[in-house]
Each structure stands twice: as structure tokens, then as C-alpha cells.
N, C-alpha and C positions, 0 to 999 in steps of 0.2 A: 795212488789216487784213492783206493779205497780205505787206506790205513787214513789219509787225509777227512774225507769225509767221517769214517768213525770221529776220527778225533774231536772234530767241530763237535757234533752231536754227543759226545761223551760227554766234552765237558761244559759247553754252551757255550763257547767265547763265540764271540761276533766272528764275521768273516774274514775282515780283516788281521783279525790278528791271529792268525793262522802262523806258525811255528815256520820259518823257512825253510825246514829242510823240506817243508812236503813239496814247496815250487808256490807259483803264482796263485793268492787266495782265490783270482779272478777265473785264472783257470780250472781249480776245482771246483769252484760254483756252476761255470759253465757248463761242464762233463757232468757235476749232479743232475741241471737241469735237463741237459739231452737227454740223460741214462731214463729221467724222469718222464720225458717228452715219447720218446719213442719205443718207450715198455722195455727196457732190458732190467729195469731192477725188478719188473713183473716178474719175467722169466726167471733170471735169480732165486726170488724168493718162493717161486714155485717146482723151479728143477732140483735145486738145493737138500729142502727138505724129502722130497718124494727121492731122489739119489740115495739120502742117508737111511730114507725107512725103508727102501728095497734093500739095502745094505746090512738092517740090525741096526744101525750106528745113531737110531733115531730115538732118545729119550723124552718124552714130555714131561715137563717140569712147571706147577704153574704156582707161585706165590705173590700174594696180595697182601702189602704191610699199611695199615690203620695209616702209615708217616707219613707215606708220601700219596694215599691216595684219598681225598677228603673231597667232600661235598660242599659246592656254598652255603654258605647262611639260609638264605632262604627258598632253596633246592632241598635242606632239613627240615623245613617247617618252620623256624626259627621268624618270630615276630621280632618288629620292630619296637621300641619303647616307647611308651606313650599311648594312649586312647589311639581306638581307629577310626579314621575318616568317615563322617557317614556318605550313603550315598548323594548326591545331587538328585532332587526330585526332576523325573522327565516332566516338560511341560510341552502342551498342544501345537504345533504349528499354527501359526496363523497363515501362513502362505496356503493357494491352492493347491491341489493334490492331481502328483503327476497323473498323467494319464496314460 
């Protein structure tokens, strides 16, 4: 199940097309989402690593490549082409004024 779930996420394919030996794509959906629903991938990823650092067996490693990790366009600052919009002058209500 969990070799299953890697797999999805490793390589992205849809759900469906899940490799048949891992069994029913529907049923390791559903096991995700319980696992998901009622915290055992919490527990997991919390007993896991604290098991391996009481152990020694825990290395932090942490690398960030330019390739896959990029900013939108204009999340950079990066303008648009062309003159910019000016604003719309605000103009007065003429309605009364809530009370």
C-alpha cells in the first residue's frame, strides 16, 4: 500500500493508472485518504524521524535546486508589457450617507 502510494507521488500519474500489481487504484486512494482522515500518516512522520534521531540513524540533508523551485512571474516583481493602467479617479456619491 504504501510502496503504492509512493509510486503515485513519485511519479505523478493520475490514479488511475496505477500499475496493477499494487491492487485496486480505488482502494489505495481510499487507505490514503483514511491514513489521511484519522492522523496515522501524522504519527508516521512524527514517530519515524524522532525513532531514527534517538537511534543516531537521523541525518538532515537539506538541498534547494534554482530547477525545480521557481517563483511566478509576478511573485518576482516581474511587470507586464506595456504602459500601466492609471488609476480610476474616485468620484462622490451622490446617494445619502449611511447612518
Amino acid at each position: 500500500m504504501i510502496d503504492a502510494i509512493a509510486f503515485k507521488y513519485r511519479t505523478g500519474t493520475p490514479w488511475m493508472d496505477l500499475p496493477e500489481h499494487f491492487g485496486s487504484w480505488r482502494g489505495v486512494h481510499n487507505r490514503l485518504r483514511m491514513w489521511a482522515a484519522d492522523g496515522t500518516w501524522e504519527k508516521v512522520f512524527t514517530t519515524l524521524p524522532a525513532q531514527a534521531d534517538a537511534e543516531g540513524d537521523l541525518h538532515w540533508v537539506g538541498a534547494v535546486d534554482s530547477t525545480i523551485v521557481r517563483a511566478h512571474q509576478h511573485a518576482a516583481g516581474a511587470r507586464r508589457k506595456g504602459p500601466r493602467p492609471a488609476s480610476r479617479p474616485t468620484m462622490p456619491s451622490d446617494a445619502p450617507a449611511a447612518a
